[in-house]
N, C-alpha and C positions, 0 to 999 in steps of 0.2 A: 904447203900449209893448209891447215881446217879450214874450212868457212863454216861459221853455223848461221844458218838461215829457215826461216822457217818454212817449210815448202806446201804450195798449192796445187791445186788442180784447175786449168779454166776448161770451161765449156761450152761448146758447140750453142750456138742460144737456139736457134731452130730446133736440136732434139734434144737436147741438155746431155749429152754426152760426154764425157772426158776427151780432153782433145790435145791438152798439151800439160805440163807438171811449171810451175814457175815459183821462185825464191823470192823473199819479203824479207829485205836488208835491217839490221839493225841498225845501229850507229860505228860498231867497229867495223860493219862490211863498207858501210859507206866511206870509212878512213881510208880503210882498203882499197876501196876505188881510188878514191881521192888520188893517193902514192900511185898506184901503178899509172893511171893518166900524168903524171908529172913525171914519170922517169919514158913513158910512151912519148912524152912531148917534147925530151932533149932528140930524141930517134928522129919525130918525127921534123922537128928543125931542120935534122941535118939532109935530109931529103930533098933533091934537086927537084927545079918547077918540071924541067921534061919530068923527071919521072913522076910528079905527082900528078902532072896532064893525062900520061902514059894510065897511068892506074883508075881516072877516072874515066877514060876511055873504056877501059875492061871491066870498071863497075856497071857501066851504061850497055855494053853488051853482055854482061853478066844477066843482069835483067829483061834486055830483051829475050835471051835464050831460056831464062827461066818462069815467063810469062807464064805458063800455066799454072804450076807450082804456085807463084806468087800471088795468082787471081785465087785458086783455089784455097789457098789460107784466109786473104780476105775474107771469101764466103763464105768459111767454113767458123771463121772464130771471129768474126765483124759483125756477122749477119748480111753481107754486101749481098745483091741481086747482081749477075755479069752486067748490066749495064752503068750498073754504078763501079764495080769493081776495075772495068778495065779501061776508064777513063782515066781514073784516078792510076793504075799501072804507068800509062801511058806519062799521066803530069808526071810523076815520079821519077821516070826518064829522062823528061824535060828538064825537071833541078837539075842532075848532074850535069846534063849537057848546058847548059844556061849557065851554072858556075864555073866550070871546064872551062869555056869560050871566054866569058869574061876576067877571068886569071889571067887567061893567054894577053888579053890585051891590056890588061891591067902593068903585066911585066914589059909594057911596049913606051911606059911612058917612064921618062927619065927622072923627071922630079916629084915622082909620087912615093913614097915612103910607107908604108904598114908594118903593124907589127902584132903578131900573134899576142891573144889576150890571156891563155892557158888553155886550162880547162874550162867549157861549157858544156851545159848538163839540158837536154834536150826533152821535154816530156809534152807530147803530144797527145791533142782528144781521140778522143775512143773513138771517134765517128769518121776519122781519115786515118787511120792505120798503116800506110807506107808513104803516100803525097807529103806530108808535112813532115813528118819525121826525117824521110830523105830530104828534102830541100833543109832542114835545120841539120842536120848530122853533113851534109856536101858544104855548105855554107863555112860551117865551123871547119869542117876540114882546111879543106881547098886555101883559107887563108891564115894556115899554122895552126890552128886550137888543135886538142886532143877533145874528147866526146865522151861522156856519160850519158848511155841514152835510158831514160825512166819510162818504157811505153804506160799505156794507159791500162785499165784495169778491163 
């Protein structure tokens, strides 16, 4: 299927360069989303907590092993300094493992009950570009939501 969206350029803010191309949703792309996080979200039901643990284990080394990659986008389209950038790596780490752990023992107690709320739509400040967005996007996961993530401009 089409999407029409309107497409951008952002840019490097240090030399105003082109740096990446990004889409400006209308209101049918947004429906768009909408459906496919709802038919994501029967899938994602049916997925066992081992493998949902499993998977955040491989998102959390995903990230460690992609630390440079990940530091260098911050600085490159945040404007981060590495010492701002790879704290903030580091917290971002932290959410997944922080959620990970607390699932596990979440699933330890017998008369605790939750229930997935659907979809939640996660839009984060421009000034923390992977920290918050990850702990909001692991959050929503980890206890059944699907995710529409909206970064920041």
């Amino acid at each position: 299927e089409q999407f029409s969206a309107q497409e951008k350029t952002g840019f490097d803010p240090s030399k105003n360069t082109p740096l990446y191309k990004y889409s400006v949703a209308d209101e049918t792309l947004v429906e768009q989303a909408l459906t496919c996080a709802k038919k994501a979200q029967e899938a994602w039901e049916k997925t066992s907590p081992v493998d949902k643990r499993e998977l955040f284990k491989k998102i959390a080394t995903e990230f460690r092993e992609g630390r440079n990659d990940l530091l260098g986008s911050m600085i490159a389209s945040a404007g981060k300094i590495f010492l701002e950038a790879d704290p903030e790596l580091s917290e971002a780490i932290d959410f997944i493992e922080y959620y990970r752990k607390h699932y596990e023992k979440i699933l330890t107690y017998d008369d605790l009950f939750y229930q997935a709320k659907g979809c939640i739509v996660v839009t984060p400040p421009w000034n923390f570009p992977l920290a918050i967005p990850t702990g909001g996007i692991a959050a929503a996961l980890i206890t059944g939501n699907t995710v529409i993530f909206k970064p920041a401009p």
